[in-house]
Each structure stands twice: as C-alpha cells, then as structure tokens.
LUMMIRO-219853 format. One line per 5 residues: number of its first residue (from 1); their letters; for each residue x, y, z of C-alpha. Coordinates in nm, 4 decimals, always signed. Example, Ala and Ser with C-alpha at 12.3 -4.5 7.8 and 13.67 -1.06 7.14 Angstrom:
// LUMMIRO-219853
1	as	+1.2300/-0.4500/+0.7800 | +1.3670/-0.1060/+0.7140
***
This chain:
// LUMMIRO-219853
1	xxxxx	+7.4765/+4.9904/-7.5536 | +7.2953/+4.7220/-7.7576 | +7.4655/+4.3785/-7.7987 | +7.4462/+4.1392/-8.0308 | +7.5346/+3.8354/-8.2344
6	xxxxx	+7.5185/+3.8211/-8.5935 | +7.4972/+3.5843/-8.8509 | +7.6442/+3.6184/-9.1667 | +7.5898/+3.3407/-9.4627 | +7.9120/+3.2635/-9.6809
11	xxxxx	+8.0060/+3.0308/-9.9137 | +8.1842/+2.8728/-9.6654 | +7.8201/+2.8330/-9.3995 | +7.7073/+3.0519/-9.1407 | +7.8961/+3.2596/-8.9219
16	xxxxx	+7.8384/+3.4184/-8.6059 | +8.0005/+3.7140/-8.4687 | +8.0013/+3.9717/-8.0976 | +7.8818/+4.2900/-8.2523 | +7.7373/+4.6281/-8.1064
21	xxxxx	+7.5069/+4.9143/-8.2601 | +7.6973/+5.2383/-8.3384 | +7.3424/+5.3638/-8.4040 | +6.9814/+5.2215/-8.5011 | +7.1167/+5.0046/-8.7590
26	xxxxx	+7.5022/+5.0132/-8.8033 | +7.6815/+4.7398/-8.6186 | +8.0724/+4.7530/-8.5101 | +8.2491/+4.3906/-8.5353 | +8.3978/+4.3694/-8.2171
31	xxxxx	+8.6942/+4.1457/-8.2682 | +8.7995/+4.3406/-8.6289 | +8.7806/+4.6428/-8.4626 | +9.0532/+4.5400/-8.1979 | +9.2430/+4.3475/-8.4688
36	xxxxx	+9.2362/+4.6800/-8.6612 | +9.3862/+4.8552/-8.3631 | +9.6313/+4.5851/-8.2967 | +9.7547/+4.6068/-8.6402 | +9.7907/+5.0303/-8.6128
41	xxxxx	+9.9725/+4.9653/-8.2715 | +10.2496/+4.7467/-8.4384 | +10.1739/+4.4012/-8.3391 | +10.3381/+4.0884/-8.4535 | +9.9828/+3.8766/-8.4198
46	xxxxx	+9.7071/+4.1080/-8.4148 | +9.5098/+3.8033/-8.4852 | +9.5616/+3.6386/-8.1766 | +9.5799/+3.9513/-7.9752 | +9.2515/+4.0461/-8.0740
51	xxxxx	+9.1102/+3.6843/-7.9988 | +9.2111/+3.6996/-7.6605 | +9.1079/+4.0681/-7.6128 | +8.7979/+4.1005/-7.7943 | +8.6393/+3.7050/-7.9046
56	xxxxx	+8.3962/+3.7086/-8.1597 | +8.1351/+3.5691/-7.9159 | +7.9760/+3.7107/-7.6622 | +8.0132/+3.4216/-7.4266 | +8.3947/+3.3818/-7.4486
61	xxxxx	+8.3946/+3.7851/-7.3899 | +8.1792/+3.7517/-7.0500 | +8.4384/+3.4984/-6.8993 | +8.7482/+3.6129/-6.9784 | +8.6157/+4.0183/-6.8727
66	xxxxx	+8.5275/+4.1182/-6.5253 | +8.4289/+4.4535/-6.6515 | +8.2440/+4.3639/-7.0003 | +8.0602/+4.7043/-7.0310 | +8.3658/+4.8920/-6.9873
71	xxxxx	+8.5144/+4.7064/-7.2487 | +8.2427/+4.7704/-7.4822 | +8.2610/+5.1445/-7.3749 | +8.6070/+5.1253/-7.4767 | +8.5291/+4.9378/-7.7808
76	xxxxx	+8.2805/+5.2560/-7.8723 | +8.5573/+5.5000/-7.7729 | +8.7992/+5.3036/-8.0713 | +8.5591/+5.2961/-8.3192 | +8.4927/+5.6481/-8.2946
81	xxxxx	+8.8956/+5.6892/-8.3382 | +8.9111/+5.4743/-8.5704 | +8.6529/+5.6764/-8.8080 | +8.7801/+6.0231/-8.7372 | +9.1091/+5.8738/-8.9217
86	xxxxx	+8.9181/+5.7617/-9.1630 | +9.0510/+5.3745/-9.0791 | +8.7274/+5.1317/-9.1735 | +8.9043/+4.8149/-9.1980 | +9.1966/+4.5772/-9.1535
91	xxxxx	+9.4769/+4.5034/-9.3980 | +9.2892/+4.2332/-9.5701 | +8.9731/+4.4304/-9.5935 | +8.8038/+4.3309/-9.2942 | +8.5567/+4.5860/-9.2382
96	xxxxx	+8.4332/+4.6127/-8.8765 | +8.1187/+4.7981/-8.9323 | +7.8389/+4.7665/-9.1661 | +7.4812/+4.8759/-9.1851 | +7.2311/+4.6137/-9.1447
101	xxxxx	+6.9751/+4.7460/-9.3800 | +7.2190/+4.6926/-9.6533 | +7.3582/+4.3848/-9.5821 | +7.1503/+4.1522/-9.7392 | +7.3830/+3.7932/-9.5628
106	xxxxx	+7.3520/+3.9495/-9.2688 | +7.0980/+3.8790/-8.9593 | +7.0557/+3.9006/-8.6407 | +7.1206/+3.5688/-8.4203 | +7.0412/+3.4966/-8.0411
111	xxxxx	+7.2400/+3.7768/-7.8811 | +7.4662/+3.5124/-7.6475 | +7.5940/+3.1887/-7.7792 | +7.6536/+3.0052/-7.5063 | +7.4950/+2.9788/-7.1587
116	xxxxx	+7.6396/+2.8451/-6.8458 | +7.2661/+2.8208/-6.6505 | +6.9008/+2.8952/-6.6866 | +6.7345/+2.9761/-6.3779 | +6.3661/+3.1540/-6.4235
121	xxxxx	+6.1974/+3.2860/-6.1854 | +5.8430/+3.3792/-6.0870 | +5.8228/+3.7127/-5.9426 | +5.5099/+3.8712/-6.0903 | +5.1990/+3.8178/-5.8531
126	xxxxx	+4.9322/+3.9073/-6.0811 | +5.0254/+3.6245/-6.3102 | +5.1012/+3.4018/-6.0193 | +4.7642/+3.4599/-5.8373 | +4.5535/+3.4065/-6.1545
131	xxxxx	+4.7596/+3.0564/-6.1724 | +4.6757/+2.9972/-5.8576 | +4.3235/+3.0853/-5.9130 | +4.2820/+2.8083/-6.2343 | +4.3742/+2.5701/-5.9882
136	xxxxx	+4.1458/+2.7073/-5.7047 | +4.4276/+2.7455/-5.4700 | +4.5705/+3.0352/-5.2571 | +4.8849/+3.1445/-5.3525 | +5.1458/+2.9744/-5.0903
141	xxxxx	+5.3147/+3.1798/-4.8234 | +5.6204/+3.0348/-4.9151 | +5.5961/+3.2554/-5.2350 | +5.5786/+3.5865/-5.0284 | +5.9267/+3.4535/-4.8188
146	xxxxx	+6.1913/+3.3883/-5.1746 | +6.2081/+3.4399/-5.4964 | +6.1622/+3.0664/-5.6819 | +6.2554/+2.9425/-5.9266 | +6.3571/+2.6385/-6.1563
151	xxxxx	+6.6533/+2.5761/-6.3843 | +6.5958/+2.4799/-6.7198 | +6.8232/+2.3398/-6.9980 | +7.0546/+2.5848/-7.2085 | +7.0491/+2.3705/-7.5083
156	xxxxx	+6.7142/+2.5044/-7.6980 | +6.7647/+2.8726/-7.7005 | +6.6992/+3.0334/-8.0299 | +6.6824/+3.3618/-8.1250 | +6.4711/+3.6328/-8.3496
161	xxxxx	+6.3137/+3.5152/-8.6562 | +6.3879/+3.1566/-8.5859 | +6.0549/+2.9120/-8.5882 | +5.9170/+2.7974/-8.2109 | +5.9196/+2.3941/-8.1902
166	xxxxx	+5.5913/+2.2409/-8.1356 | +5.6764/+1.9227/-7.9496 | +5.5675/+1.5971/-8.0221 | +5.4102/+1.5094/-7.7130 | +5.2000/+1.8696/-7.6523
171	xxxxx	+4.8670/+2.0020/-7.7637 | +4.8433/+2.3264/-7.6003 | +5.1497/+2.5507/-7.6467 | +5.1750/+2.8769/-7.4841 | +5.4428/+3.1685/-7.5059
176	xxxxx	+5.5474/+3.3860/-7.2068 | +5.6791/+3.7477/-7.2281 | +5.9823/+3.7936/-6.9759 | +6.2667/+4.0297/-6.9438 | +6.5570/+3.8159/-6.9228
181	xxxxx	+6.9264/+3.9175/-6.7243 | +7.2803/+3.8003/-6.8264 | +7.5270/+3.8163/-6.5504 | +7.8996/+3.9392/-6.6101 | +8.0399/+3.8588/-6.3273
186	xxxxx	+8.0889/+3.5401/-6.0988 | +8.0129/+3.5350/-5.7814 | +7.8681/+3.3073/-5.4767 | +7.6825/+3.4925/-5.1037 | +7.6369/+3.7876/-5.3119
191	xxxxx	+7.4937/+4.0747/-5.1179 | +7.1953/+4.2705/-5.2387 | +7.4022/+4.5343/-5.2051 | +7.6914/+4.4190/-5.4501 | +7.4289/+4.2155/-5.7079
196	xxxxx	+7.4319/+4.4637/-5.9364 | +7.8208/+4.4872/-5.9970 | +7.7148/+4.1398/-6.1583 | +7.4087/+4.1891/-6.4151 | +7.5670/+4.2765/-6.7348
201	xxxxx	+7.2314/+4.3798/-6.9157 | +6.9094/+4.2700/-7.0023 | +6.6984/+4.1154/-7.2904 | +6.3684/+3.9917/-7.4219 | +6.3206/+3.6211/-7.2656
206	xxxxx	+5.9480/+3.4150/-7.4407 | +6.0173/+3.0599/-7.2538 | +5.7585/+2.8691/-7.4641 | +5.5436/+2.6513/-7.2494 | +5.3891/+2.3236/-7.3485
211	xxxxx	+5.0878/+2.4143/-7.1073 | +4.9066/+2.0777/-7.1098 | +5.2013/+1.8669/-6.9930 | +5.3245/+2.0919/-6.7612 | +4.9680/+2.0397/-6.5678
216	xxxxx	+5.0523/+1.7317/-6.5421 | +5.3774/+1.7328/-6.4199 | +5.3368/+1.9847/-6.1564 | +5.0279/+1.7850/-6.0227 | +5.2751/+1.5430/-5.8777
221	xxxxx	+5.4379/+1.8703/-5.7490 | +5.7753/+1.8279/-5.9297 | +5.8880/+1.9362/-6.2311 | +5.8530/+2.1705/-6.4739 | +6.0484/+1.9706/-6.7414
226	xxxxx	+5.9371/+1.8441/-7.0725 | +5.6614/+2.1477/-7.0205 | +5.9419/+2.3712/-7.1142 | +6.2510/+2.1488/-7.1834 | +6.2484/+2.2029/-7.5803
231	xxxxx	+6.2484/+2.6294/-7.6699 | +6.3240/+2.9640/-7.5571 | +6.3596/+3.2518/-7.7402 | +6.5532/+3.5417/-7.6534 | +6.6500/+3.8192/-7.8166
236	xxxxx	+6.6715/+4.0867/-8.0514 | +6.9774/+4.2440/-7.8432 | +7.1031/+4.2215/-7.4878 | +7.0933/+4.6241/-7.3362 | +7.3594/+4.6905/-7.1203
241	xxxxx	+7.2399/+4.7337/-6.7421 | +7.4678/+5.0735/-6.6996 | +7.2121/+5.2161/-7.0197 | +6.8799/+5.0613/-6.8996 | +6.9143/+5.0589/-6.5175
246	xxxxx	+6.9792/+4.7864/-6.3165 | +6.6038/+4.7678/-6.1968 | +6.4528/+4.8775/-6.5107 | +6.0873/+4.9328/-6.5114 | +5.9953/+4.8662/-6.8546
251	xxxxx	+5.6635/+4.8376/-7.0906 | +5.6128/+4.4862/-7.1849 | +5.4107/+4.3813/-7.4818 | +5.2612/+4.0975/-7.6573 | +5.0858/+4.0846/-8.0444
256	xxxxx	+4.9768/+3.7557/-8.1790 | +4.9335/+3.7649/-8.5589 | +4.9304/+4.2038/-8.4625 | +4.6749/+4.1367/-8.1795 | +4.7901/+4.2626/-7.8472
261	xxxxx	+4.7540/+4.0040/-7.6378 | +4.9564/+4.1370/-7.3238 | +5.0876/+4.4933/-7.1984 | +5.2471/+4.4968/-6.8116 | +5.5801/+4.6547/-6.6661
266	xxxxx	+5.9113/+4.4940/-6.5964 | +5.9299/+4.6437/-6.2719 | +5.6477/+4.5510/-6.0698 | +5.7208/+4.2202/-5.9553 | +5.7170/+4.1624/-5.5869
271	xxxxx	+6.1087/+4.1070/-5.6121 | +6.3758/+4.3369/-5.7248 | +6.7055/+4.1986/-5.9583 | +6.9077/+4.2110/-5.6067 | +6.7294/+4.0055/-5.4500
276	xxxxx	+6.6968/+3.7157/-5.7093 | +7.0406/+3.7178/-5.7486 | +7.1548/+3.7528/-5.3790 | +6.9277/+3.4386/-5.3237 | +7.0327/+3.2527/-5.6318
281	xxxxx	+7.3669/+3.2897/-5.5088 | +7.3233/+3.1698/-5.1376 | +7.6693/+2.8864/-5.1031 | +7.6218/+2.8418/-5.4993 | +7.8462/+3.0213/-5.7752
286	xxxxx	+7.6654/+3.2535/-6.0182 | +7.8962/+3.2912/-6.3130 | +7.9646/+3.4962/-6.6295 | +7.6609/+3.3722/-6.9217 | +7.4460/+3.2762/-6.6428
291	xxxxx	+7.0732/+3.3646/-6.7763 | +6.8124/+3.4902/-6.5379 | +6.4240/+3.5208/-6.6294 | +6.1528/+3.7218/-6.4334 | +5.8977/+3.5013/-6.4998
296	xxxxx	+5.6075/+3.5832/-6.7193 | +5.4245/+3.9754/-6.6347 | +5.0873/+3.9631/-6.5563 | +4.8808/+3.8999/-6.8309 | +5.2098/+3.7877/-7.0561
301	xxxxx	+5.0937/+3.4534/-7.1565 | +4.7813/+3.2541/-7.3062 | +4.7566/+3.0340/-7.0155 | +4.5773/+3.3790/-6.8299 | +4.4026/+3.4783/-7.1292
306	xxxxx	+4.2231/+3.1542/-7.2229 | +4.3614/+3.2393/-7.5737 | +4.6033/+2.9732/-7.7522 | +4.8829/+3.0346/-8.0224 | +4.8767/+2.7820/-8.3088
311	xxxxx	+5.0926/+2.6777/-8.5622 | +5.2223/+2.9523/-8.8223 | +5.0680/+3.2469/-8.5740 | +5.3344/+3.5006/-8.5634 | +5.4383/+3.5929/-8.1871
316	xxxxx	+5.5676/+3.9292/-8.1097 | +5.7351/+4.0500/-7.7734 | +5.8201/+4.4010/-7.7107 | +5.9931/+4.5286/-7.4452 | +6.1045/+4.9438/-7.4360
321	xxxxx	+6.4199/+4.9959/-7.5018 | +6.5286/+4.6500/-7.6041 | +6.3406/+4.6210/-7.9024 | +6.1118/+4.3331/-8.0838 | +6.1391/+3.9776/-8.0474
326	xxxxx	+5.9459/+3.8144/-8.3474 | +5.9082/+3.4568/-8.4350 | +5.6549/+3.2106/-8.5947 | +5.5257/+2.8836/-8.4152 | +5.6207/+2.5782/-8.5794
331	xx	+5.3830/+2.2927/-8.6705 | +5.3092/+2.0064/-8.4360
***
C-alpha cells in the first residue's frame, strides 16, 4: 500500500492528515474512516476512539501500532465495506476519501511527520570507490567489515514540491538519490533474521549535500554536519515493505531540468536491509519513525558526475514503484 500525508489549505491554515491510495489517485482519510466506523458501531466518542485507533499522522500511528501494515490492511478491508454500503462519510460530512486530481486544496506533504532518528548509510561501492578515487585514496577495509553510517538531524525534512535550501555558507550544492526505510517496530540486538519484522516500508530519500563544506569537514576526519545539516527531501509516498519486498531491488533515477543525470538499482549495495539494521541496533534501541537511508547509488549524485545543480534547476528522483520525488533548488 502507498502512504501518505496530505495537506489540505482551509480558511483556518494548513492541515495535515495519515492517508492511503485506494488506487492511482484516490486517497482514504485514515482517521475519518475509523471515526465513520466507530460511529456505525454505536460509540459514545467516536472521536476519541478513532484518535487513539487510527491518528491522523503517520508518526503517532507507528508508535502506538506494533503491526502498522496490518492495520492499514484492515483499514483497506473497511473502506471497501464501507463503499459496498454506500457509507462515504461521517455524520457531519466528513468524507474519508477524495480524488486528488480534483481536489484543488489538496497536496501531497512529506509522507511522515515526525522522526525519532536519521541514520544514513553508505552501502553502494560504486559511488563509494569513485569518492574514494577524487581523493586518491583506496577505499578502507573497514568499509568491507560494517555498514557506516552517520546520524543527521530530523528537523529539515521536507517533502515533494517543496523548494531545496541553499545555505548561506555553501557554493557547491549537490543532491543524492537514496531509497530511504521507516521502521515500525522498536527494537535493540536485532537479529538479521528478525530485522525485517521491523521495516515498515520504504521511500524516496535526496539528502542534499553542501559538497564544498563537507570537504572540509571530513578532511579533519569528523563530521559530516553543516555539509548536510539544513535539507532532505523525502517523499512522494512511503510503500509498504509487505508490497515492495523487504530487500527491494529497485530502478533508481535522476533528471535535472528532464536530463537524466543518474540510473542504478536499489539492491546492489554491498549490504542488505538486515544487516544495517541488525548493526544499527547492536546495545542501542531502534524505534517506531526511525529513518534509514542507503546512501547515494552509484552514479546518484553530482559530486560523481562533475555536474552541479543550481538555483531554480528542477531535481527529479524516481524510484519504481514508489513514484517521483520533484522539487526546485532554492537560491543562495
């Protein structure tokens, strides 16, 4: 199934909403639909039974659910119900489905709200050799022994159609085409065996890069942190993991301005989804709205091309299955 959060202007501001695609374009209001239901069934506060059931954001959802895609699935299974008896809405008109072609408030937001923490990793060896090879180094043998990675701040996540900052302090941005996982389930010594009871599905992850900073923080070999601490997209939709596979080996691609930049496969990094996690999770919790990145593919990013975005280029990630991740670089 295909998650998301939308955002719907009123006259009251912006609100965002848990949602899921019926079909290409039709999305089902989570929290309506089980207020709808609660309503049928007799309750006395539907309202509040449907809050702490179904919460109209994703993130609330994760925590309070071990077992967040069989909710959805049952979500599905009521809608369908619902619409045989020919029940659309709640008493006071709620209706907890709409097509997004038609509703012109509507858009799509960054599919989670909140995350708990950012960990991206760096399992692709094609782009880590040819970052290795700019600096006329060997890639390190401690790269062939665990899966690396750094944790980042959860604070500048954006979503589709929203502009990439430029920072103040950069010259040279860069994007990065990812797949990105969001875990459902907490856990600490997770086996690789038992990781993927915990990956509740997968999205499209650009962690803009501000390249020329970076360099310079990683030449006194710490860091990264203002070379990424201000954007990430992700986005359109999260896929569930029990639709896409729970090592999916996707096509990955990359258009600047409608160029393609970048084409590679989610699943040939030297380290599988189990094994990211199982390490991540060595004596340290993993929990629900935890966000995982792969790292960039090889060939996902402008830092291996020798080609730069610039302000008011239009950056396009596509990953199969998931869908399109568009956005347009800010000025500096």
């Amino acid at each position: 199934m295909k998650i998301c959060m939308y955002k719907r202007q009123t006259a009251l501001g912006v609100f965002n909403r848990l949602g899921f695609f019926f079909n290409d374009s039709t999305i089902v209001d989570v929290n309506l639909l089980w207020k709808a239901h609660y309503e049928i069934k007799g309750y006395m506060n539907p309202i509040d039974k449907a809050y702490q059931v179904a919460p109209y954001t994703l993130s609330k959802l994760l925590k309070n659910n071990d077992n967040a895609i069989g909710f959805f699935k049952d979500s599905l299974d009521l809608f369908k119900d619902l619409s045989k008896q020919g029940i659309l809405h709640t008493r006071d008109k709620g209706y907890f489905s709409f097509d997004l072609k038609d509703e012109k408030t509507v858009s799509l937001g960054k599919p989670i709200d909140s995350i708990n923490c950012y960990r991206d990793f760096y399992i692709h060896e094609k782009h880590v050799k040819k970052g290795f090879e700019k600096r006329k180094e060997p890639v390190p043998e401690a790269w062939y022994e665990m899966p690396v990675y750094y944790k980042g701040p959860t604070s500048g996540f954006i979503g589709p159609e929203e502009e990439i900052l430029w920072p103040s302090y950069s010259e040279k941005l860069d994007f990065e085409l990812e797949l990105g996982c969001i875990m459902g389930k907490s856990g600490k010594n997770i086996s690789e065996d038992k990781a993927h009871d915990h990956i509740f599905g997968f999205t499209i992850l650009n962690d803009i890069s501000a390249r020329d900073i970076q360099k310079k923080e990683m030449s006194v070999r710490l860091g990264p942190s203002k070379g990424k601490d201000f954007c990430s997209v992700i986005g359109p939709v999260i896929v569930t993991a029990d639709e896409i596979g729970f090592e999916p080996n996707l096509e990955m691609k990359a258009s600047i301005n409608d160029e393609l930049w970048s084409e590679g496969k989610s699943g040939d990094g030297h380290y599988t989804w189990a094994q990211m996690i199982a390490f991540a999770s060595m004596d340290e919790y993993l929990m629900p709205t935890d966000f995982l990145g792969s790292g960039t593919v090889g060939t996902g990013c402008g830092l291996e091309l020798d080609k730069w975005i610039k302000p008011g280029d239009t950056v396009k990630l596509e990953i199969e299955k998931i869908g399109e991740l568009r956005n347009i670089v800010g000025s500096k």
